[in-house]
TORKE-84845 format. One record per residue: x, y, z of N, C-alpha, C in turn; residue in three letters. Coordinates in steps of 0.05 Angstrom, whole numbers, padded with zeros to 5 digits, always signed. Example, Ala and Ser with C-alpha at 12.3 -4.5 7.8 and 13.67 -1.06 7.14 Angstrom:
+00264-00114+00156+00246-00090+00156+00264-00066+00156ALA +00257-00045+00142+00273-00021+00143+00258+00001+00157SER 
***
This chain:
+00600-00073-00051+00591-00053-00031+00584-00067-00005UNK +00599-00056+00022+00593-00067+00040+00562-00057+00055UNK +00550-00082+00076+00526-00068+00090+00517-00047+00090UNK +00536-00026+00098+00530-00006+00117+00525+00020+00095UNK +00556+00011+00070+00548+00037+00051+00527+00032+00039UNK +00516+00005+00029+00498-00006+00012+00464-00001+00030UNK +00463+00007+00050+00442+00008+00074+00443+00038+00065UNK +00463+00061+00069+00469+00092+00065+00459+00089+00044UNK +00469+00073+00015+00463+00087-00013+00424+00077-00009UNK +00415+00059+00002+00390+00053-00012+00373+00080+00010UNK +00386+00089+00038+00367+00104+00055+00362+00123+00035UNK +00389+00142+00030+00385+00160+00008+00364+00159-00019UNK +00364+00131-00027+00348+00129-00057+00324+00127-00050UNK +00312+00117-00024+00291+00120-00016+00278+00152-00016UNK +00294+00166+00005+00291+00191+00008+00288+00205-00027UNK +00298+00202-00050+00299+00209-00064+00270+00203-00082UNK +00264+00182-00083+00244+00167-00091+00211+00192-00073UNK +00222+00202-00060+00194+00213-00039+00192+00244-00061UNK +00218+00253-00073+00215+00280-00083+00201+00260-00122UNK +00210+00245-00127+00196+00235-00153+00177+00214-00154UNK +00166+00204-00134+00138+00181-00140+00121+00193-00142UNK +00104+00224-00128+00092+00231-00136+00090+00252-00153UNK +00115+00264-00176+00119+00276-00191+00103+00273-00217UNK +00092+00244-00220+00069+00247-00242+00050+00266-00238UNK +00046+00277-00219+00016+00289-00218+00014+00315-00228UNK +00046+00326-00226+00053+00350-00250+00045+00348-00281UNK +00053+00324-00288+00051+00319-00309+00028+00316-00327UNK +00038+00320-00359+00017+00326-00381+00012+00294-00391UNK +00002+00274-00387+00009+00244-00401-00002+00237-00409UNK -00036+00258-00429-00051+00242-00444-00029+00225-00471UNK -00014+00250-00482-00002+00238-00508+00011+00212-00495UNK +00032+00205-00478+00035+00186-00476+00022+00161-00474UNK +00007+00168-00455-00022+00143-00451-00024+00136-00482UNK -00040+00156-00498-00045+00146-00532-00032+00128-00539UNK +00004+00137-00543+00013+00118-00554+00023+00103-00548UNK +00020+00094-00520+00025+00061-00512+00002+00054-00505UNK -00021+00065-00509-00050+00047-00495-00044+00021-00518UNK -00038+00010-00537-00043-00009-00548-00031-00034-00541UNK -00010-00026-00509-00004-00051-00501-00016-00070-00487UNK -00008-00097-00491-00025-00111-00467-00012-00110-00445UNK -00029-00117-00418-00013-00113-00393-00001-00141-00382UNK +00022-00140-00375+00026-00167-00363+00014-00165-00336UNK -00003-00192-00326-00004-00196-00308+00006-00212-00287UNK +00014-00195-00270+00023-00209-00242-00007-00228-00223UNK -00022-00218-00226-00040-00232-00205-00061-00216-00224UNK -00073-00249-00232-00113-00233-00239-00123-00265-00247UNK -00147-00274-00238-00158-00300-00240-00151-00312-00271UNK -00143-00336-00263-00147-00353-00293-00114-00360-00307UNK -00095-00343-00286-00069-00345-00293-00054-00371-00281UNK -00032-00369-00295-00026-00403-00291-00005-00394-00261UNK +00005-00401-00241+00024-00383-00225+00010-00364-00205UNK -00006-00358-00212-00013-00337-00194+00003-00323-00175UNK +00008-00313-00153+00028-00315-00129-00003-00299-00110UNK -00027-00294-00118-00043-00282-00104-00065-00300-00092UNK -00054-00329-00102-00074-00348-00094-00051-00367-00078UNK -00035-00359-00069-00009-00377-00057-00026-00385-00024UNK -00001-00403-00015-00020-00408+00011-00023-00390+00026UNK -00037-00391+00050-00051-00382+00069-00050-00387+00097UNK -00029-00411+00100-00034-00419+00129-00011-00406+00140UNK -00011-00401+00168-00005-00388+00186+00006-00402+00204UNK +00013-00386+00221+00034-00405+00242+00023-00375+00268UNK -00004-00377+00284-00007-00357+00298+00006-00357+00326UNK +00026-00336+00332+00044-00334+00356+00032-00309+00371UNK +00032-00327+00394+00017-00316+00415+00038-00303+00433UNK +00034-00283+00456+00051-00272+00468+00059-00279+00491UNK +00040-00296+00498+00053-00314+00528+00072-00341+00516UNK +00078-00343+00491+00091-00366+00476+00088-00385+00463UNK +00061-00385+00466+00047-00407+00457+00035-00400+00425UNK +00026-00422+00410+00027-00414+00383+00007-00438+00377UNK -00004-00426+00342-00018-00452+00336-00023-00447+00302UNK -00033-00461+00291-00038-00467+00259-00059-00461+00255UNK -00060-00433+00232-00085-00425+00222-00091-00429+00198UNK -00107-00439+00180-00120-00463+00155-00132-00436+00146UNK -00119-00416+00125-00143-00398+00115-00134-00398+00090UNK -00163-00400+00070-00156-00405+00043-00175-00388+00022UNK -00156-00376+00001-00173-00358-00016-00206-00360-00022UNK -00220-00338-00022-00247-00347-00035-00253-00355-00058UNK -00276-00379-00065-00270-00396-00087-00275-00374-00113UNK -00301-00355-00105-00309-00334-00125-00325-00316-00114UNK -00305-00294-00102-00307-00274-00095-00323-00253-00111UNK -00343-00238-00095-00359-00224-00118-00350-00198-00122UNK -00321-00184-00113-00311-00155-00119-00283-00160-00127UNK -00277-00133-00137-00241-00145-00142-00231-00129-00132UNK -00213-00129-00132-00185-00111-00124-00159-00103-00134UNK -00149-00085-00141-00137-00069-00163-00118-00064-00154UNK -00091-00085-00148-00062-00083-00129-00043-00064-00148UNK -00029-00042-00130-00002-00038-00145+00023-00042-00136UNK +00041-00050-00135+00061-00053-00113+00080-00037-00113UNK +00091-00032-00085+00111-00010-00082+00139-00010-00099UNK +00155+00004-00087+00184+00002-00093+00195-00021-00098UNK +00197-00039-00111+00216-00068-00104+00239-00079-00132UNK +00240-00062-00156+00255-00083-00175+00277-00068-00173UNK +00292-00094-00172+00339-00091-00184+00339-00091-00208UNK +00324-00077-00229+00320-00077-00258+00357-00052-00256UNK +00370-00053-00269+00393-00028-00281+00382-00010-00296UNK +00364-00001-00294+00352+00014-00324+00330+00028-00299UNK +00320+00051-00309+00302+00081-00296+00273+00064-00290UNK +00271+00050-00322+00239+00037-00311+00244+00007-00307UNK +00227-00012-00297+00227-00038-00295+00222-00042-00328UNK +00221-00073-00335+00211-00083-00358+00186-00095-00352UNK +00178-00109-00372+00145-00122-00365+00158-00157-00357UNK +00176-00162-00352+00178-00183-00338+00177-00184-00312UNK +00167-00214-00302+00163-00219-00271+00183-00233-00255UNK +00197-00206-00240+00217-00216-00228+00208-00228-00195UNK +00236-00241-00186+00223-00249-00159+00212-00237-00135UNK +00231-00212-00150+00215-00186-00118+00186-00181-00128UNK +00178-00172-00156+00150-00172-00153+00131-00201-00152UNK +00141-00218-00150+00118-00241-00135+00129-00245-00108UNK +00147-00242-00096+00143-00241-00072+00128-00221-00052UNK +00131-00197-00066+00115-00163-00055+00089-00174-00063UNK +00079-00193-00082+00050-00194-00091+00037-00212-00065UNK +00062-00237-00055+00049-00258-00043+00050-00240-00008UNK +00075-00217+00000+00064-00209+00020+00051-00179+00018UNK +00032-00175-00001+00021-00151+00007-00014-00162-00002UNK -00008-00163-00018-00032-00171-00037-00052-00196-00040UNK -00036-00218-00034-00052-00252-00033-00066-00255-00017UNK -00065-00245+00015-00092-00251+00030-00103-00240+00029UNK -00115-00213+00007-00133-00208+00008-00158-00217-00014UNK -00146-00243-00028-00159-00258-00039-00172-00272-00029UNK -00180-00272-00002-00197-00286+00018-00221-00262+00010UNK -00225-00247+00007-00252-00223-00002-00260-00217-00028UNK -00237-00214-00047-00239-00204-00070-00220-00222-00093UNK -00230-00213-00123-00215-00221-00144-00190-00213-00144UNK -00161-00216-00140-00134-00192-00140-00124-00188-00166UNK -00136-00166-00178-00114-00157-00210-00092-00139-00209UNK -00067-00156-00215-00042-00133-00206-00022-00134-00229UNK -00020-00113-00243-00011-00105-00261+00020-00115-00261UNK +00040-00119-00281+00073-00103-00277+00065-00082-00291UNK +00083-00066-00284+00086-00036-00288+00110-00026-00289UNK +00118-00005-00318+00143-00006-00313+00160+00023-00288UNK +00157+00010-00260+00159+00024-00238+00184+00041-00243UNK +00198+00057-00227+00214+00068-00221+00242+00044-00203UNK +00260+00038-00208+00268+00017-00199+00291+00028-00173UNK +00294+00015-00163+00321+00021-00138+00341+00031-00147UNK +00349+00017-00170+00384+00033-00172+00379+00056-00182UNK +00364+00062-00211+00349+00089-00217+00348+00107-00201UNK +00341+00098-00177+00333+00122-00157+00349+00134-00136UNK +00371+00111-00130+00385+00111-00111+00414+00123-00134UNK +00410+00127-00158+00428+00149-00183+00425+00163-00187UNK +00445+00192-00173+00426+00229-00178+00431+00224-00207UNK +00410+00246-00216+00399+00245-00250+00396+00218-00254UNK +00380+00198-00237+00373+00181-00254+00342+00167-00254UNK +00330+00195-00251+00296+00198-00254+00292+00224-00278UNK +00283+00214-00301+00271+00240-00312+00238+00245-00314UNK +00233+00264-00321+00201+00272-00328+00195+00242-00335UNK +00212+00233-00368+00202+00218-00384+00188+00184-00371UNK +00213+00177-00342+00206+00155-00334+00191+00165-00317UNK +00175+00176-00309+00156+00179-00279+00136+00181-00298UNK +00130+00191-00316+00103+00195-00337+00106+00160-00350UNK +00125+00149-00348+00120+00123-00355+00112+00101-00340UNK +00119+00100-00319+00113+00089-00289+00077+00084-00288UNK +00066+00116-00290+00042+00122-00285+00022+00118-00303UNK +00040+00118-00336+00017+00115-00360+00013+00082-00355UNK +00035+00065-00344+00027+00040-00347+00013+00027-00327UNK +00007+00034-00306-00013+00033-00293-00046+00049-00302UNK -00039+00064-00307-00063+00087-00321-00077+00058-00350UNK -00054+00050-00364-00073+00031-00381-00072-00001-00370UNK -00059-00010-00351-00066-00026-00332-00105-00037-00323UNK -00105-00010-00313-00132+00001-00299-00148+00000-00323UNK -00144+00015-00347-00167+00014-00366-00172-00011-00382UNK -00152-00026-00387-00149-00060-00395-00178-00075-00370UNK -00159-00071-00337-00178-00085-00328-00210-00076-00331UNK -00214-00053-00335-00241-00048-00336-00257-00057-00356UNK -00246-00049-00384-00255-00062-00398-00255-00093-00417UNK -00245-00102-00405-00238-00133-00406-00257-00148-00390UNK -00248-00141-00356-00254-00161-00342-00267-00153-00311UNK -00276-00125-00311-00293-00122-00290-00322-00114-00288UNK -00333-00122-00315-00356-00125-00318-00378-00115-00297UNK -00374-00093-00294-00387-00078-00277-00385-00075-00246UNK -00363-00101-00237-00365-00104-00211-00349-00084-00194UNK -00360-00075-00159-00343-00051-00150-00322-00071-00143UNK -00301-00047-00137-00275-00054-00140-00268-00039-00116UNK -00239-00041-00107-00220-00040-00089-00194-00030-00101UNK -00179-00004-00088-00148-00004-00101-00138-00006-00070UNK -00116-00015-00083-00093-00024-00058-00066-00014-00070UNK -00046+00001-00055-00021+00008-00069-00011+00021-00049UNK +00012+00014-00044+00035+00026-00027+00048+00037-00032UNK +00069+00058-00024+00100+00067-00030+00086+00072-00063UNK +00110+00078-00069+00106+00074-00100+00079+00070-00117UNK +00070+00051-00109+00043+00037-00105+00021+00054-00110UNK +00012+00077-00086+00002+00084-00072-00004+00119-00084UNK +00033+00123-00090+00032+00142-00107+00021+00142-00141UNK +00018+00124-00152+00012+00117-00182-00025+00117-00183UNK -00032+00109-00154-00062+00101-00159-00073+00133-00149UNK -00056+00148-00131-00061+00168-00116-00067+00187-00144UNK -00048+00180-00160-00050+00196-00192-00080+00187-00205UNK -00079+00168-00211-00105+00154-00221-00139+00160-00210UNK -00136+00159-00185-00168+00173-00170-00165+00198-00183UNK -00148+00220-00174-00148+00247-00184-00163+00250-00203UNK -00145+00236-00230-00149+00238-00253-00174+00221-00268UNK -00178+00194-00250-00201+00179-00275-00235+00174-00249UNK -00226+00180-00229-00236+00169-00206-00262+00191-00191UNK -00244+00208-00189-00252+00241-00160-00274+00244-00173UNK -00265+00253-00208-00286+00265-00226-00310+00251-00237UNK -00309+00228-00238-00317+00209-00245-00345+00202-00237UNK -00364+00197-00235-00389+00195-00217-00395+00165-00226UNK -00390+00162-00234-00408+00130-00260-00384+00109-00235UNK -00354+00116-00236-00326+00100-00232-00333+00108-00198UNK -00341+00126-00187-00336+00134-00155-00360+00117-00149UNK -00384+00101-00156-00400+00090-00154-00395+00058-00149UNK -00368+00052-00165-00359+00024-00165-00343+00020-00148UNK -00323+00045-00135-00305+00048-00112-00313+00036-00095UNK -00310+00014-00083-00314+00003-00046-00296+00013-00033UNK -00278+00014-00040-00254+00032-00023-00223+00032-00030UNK -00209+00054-00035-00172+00055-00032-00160+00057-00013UNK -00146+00032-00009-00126+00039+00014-00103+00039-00001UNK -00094+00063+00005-00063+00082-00009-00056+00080+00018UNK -00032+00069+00027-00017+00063+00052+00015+00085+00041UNK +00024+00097+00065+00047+00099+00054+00049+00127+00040UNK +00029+00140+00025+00039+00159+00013+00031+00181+00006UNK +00030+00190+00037+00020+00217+00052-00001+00236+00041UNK -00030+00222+00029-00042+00230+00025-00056+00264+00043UNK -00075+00283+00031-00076+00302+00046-00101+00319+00045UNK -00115+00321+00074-00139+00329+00077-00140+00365+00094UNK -00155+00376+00088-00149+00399+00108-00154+00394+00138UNK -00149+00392+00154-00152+00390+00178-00178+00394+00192UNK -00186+00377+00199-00218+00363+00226-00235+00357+00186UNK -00228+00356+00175-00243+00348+00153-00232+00314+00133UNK -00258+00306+00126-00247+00285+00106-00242+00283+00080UNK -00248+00303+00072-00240+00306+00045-00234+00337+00025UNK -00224+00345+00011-00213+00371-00001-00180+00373+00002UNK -00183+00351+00000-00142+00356-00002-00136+00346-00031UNK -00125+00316-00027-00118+00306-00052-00128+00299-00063UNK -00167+00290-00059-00179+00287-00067-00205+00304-00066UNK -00222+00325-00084-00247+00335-00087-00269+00312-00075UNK -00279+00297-00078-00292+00273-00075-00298+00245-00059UNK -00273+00238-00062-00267+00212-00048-00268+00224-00016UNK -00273+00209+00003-00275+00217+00034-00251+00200+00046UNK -00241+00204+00072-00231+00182+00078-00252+00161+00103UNK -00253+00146+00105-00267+00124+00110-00276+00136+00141UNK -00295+00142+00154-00309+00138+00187-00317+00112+00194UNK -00311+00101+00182-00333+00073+00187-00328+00044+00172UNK -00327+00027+00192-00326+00003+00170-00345-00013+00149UNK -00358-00003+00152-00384+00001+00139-00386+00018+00113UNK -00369+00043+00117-00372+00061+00091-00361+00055+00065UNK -00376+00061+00040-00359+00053+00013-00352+00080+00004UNK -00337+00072-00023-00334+00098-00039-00308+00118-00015UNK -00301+00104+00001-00284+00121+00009-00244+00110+00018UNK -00230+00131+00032-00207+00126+00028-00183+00111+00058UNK -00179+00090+00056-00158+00085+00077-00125+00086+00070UNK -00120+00117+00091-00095+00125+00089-00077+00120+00117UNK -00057+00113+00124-00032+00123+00130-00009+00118+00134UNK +00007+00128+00148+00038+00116+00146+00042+00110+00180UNK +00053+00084+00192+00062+00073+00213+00085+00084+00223UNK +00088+00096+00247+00106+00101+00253+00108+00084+00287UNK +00136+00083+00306+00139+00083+00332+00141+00102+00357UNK +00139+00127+00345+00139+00143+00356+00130+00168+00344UNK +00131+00189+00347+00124+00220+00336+00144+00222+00306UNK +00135+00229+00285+00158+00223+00259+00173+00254+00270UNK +00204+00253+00264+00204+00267+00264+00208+00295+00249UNK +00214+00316+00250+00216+00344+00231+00233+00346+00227UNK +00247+00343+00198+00226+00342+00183+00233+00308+00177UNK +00208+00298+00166+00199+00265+00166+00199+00266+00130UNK +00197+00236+00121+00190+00229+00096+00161+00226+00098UNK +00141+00224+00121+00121+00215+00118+00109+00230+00150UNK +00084+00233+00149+00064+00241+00171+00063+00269+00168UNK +00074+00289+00161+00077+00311+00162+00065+00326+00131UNK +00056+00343+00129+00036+00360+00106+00066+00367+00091UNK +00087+00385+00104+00106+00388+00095+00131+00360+00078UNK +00125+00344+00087+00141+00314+00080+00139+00325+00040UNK +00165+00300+00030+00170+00304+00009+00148+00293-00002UNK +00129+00280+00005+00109+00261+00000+00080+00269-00001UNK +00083+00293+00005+00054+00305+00009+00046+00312-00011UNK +00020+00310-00013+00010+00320-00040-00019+00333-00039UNK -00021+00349-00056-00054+00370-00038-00053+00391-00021UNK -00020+00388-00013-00026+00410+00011-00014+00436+00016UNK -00003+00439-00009+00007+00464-00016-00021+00491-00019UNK -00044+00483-00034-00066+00497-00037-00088+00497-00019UNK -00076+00492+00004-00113+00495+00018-00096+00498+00049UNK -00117+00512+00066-00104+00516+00089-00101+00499+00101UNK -00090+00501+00135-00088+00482+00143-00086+00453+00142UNK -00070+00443+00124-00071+00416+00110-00055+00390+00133UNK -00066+00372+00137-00054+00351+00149-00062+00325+00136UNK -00037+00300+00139-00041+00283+00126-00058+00267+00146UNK -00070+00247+00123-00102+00239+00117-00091+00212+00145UNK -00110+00201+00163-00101+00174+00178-00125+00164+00186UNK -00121+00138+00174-00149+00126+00170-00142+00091+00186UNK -00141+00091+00217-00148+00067+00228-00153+00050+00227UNK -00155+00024+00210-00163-00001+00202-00169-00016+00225UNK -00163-00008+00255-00164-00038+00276-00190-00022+00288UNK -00200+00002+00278-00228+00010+00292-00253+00005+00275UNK -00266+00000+00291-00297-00012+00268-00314+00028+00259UNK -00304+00035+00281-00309+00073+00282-00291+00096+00285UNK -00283+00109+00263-00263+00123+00275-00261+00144+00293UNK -00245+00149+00316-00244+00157+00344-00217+00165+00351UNK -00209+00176+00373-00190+00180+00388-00178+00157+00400UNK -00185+00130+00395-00166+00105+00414-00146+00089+00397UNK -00149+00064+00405-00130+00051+00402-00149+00029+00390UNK -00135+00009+00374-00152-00023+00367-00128-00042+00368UNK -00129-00064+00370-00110-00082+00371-00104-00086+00329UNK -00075-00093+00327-00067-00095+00298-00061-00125+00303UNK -00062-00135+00278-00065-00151+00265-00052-00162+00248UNK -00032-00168+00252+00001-00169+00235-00001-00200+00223UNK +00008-00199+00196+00010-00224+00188+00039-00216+00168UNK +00059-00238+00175+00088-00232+00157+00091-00265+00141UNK +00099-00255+00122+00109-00281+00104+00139-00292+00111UNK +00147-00316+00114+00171-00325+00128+00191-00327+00101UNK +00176-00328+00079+00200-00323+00049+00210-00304+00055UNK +00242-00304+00053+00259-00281+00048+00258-00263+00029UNK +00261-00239+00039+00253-00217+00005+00276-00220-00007UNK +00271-00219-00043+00291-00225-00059+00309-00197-00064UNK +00324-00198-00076+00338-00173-00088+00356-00154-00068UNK +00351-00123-00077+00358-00110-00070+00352-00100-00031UNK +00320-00103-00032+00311-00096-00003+00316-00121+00008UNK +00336-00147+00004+00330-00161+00030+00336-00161+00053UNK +00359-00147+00050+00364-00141+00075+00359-00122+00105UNK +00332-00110+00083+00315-00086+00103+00297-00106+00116UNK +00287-00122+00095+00262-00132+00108+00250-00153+00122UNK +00244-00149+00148+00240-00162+00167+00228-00190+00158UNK +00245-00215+00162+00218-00244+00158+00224-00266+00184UNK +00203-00259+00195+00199-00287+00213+00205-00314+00203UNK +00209-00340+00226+00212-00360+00226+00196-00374+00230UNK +00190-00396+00220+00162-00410+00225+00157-00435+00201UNK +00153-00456+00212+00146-00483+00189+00124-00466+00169UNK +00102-00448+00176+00083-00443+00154+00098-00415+00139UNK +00077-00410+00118+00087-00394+00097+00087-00360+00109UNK +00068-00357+00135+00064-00343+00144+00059-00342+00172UNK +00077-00318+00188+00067-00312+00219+00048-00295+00225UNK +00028-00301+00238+00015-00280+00253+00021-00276+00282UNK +00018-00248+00293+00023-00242+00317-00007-00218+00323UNK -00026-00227+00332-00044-00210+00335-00040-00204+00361UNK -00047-00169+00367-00047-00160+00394-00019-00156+00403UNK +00000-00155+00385+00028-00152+00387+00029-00123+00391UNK +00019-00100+00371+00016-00080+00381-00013-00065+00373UNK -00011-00041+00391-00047-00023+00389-00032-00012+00364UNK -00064+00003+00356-00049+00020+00332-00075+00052+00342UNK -00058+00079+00334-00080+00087+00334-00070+00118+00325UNK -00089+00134+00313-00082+00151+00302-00070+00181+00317UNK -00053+00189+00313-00044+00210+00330-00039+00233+00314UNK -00037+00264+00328-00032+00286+00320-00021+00304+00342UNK +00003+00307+00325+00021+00326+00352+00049+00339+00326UNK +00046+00374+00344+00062+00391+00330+00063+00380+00294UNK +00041+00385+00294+00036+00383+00260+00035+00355+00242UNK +00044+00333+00262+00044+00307+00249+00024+00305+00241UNK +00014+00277+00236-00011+00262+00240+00002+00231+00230UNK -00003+00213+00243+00009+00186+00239-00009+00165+00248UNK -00006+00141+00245-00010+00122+00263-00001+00107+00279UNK +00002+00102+00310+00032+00103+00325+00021+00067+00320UNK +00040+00063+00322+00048+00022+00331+00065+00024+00359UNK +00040+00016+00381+00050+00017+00401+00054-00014+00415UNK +00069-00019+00429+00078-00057+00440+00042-00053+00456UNK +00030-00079+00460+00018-00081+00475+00020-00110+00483UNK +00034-00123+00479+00043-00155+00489+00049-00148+00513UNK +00040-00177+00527+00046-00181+00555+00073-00172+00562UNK +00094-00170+00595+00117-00162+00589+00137-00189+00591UNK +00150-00191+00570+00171-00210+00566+00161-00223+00536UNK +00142-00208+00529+00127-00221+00496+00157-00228+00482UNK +00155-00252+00472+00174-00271+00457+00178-00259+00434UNK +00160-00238+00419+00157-00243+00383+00170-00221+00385UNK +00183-00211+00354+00207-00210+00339+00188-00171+00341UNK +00201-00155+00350+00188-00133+00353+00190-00119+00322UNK +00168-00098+00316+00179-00082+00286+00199-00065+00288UNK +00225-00069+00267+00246-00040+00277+00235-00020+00255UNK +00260-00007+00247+00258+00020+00228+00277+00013+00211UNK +00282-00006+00197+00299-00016+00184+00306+00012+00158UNK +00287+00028+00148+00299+00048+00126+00311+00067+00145UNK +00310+00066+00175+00316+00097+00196+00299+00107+00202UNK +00297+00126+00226+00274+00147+00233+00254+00155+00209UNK +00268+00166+00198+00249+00189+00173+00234+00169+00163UNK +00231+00143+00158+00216+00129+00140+00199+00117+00168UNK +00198+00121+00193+00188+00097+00218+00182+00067+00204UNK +00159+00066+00212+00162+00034+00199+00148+00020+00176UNK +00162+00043+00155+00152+00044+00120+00145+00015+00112UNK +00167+00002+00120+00167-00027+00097+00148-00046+00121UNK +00134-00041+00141+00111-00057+00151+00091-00047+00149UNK +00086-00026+00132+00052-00009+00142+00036-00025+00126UNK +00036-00045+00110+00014-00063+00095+00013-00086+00119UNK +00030-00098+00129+00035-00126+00148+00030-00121+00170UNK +00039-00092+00187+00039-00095+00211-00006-00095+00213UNK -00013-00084+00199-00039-00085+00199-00051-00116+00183UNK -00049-00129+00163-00058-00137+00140-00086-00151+00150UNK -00093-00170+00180-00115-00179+00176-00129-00156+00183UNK -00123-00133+00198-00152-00105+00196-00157-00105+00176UNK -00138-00097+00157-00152-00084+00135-00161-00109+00107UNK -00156-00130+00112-00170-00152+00110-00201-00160+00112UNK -00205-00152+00139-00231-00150+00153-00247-00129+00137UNK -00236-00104+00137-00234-00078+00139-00255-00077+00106UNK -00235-00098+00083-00246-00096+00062-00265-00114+00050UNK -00270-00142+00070-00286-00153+00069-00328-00147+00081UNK -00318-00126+00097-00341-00115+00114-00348-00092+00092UNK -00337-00074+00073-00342-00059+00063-00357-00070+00030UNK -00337-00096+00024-00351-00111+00005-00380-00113+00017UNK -00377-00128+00032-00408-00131+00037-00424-00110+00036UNK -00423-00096+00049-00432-00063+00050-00444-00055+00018UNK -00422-00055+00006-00422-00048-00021-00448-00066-00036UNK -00439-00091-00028-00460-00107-00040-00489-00108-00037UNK -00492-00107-00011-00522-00103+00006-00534-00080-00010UNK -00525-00053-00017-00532-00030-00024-00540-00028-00056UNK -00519-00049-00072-00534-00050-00091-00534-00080-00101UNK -00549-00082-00094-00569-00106-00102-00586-00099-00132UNK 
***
């Protein structure tokens, strides 16, 4: 398959993937859960493992916009006092509907750029799961009920492994994108919203990516009864949502829009718009904050490599801070977060495209083009968390 069809077949399986990632939430999956809770979970990233990919390096190669550049030395915390509960998006070339419980190279590379620096704050526990895979999706009829209820039960006993094993009471953090994002989006609903004892240990979800949904000038009563989305960097117990775009998404979009295949919540309540929650503001407001982009210079393995953008650079990672503002917008029904240039004019660095097309804007950066905000973002809220209960 050449480029261009092979670029066509994956836009499509993408697009397809937006009508079934969040299709678990239809679903009945105590029986299932039952009879596979007796598995163990493999883990991709959780302290004490030999490999890790969530404790990988850290240094940087920071590029500045007048050209100039320099070496940043940042290294995991030795023992972080919260954890964090990674899921990762879309990424396995498995031939088969679900992944297996083996660790392929796309999920340690998705682990080392979504997930690893934020082991500078927290403990990172990140499940495999058997996801929904690319070719599966990018195959009409080749999602049923049976694999989307399997996707979600194994994350569902993922989550209850880590709790009762190894989080010994400490609050926690979920992180999950795409895919990701939709599996944990299932999980609050169901073990979390209701939960008072579990919404107590919440420091915060950032579900990036997958159009979560609030009724409009409000923070919460959409997809979640309970959970809020975040005002403050300071606040716990609440939610950081949204999807990056370059411009206005347009109509109809995979993402920003209440109507998108991706929406969820917003069929039942009026006025519904998706949830956008700022990471480069310490308050959330009508402006702009500078983002905070950090990209890994490893090439992605598999099927997406050729979508996804990797810088050049002797270190394992580029940063480009102040490359662009970020800031939340609403117009003719959107709601997004625009990634606007704010580099000097003639800025050297490698701009973000739309590598899935318009309808997705800039899906496969919304963890990177931000990662040290929301870095910051979850380190300030740990603390928060911590201060409060003492």
């Amino acid at each position: 398959m050449d480029h261009t069809a092979r670029e066509t077949s994956l836009a499509v399986g993408w697009r397809m993937l937006a009508l079934v990632a969040l299709g678990v939430a239809a679903l009945a999956v105590s029986g299932i859960a039952a009879a596979s809770a007796s598995a163990e979970t493999t883990w991709l990233c959780r302290p004490g493992i030999a490999n890790n990919p969530c404790l990988s390096s850290e240094e940087a190669t920071v590029e500045l916009g007048n050209g100039t550049s320099f070496v940043e030395h940042a290294h995991p915390a030795k023992n972080p006092p919260v954890d964090c509960f990674y899921v990762y998006p879309t990424v396995s070339s498995q031939f088969t509907e679900n992944a297996n419980e083996e660790i392929d190279p796309e999920e340690t590379q998705i682990a080392i750029s979504q997930a690893s620096r934020f082991s500078r704050v927290c403990k990172v526990y990140a499940p495999i799961y058997p996801q929904l895979t690319i070719p599966a999706i990018i195959t009409p009829g080749g999602i049923t009920p049976e694999g989307e209820a399997k996707a979600y039960v194994g994350v569902l006993n993922a989550f209850e492994e880590y709790l009762a094993k190894y989080n010994d009471g400490r609050g926690f953090v979920l992180i999950g994108h795409s895919q990701g994002a939709a599996q944990l989006t299932q999980l609050v609903k169901e073990q979390i919203d209701p939960n008072a004892a579990l919404r107590k240990q919440l420091i915060s979800a950032v579900l990036l990516g997958g159009n979560l949904i609030v009724p409009e000038g409000k923070t919460v009563g959409g997809s979640f009864q309970n959970v809020p989305t975040c005002q403050s960097i300071v606040q716990t117990g609440c939610l950081i949502a949204y999807s990056s775009f370059l411009k206005e998404p347009p109509n109809p979009s995979n993402f920003g829009r209440p109507t998108s295949l991706l929406g969820i919540g917003g069929a039942e309540i009026p006025n519904p718009q998706v949830a956008c929650v700022n990471p480069s503001l310490f308050v959330q407001g009508n402006h702009a904050g500078p983002a905070l982009s950090y990209y890994p210079t490893q090439p992605f393995p598999g099927l997406l490599g050729s979508f996804v953008q990797v810088p050049k650079a002797p270190t394992p990672w580029v940063a480009t801070p102040d490359q662009y503002s970020a800031r939340c917008e609403k117009a003719n029904g959107a709601s997004w977060l625009q990634l606007t240039p704010a580099g000097p004019a003639g800025d050297p660095r490698e701009p973000i495209l739309e590598t899935l097309g318009p309808l997705w804007g800039t899906h496969l950066a919304d963890v990177n083009a931000l990662l040290g905000n929301l870095i910051g973002t979850v380190g300030v809220q740990s603390g928060a968390y911590l201060f409060t209960h003492r």
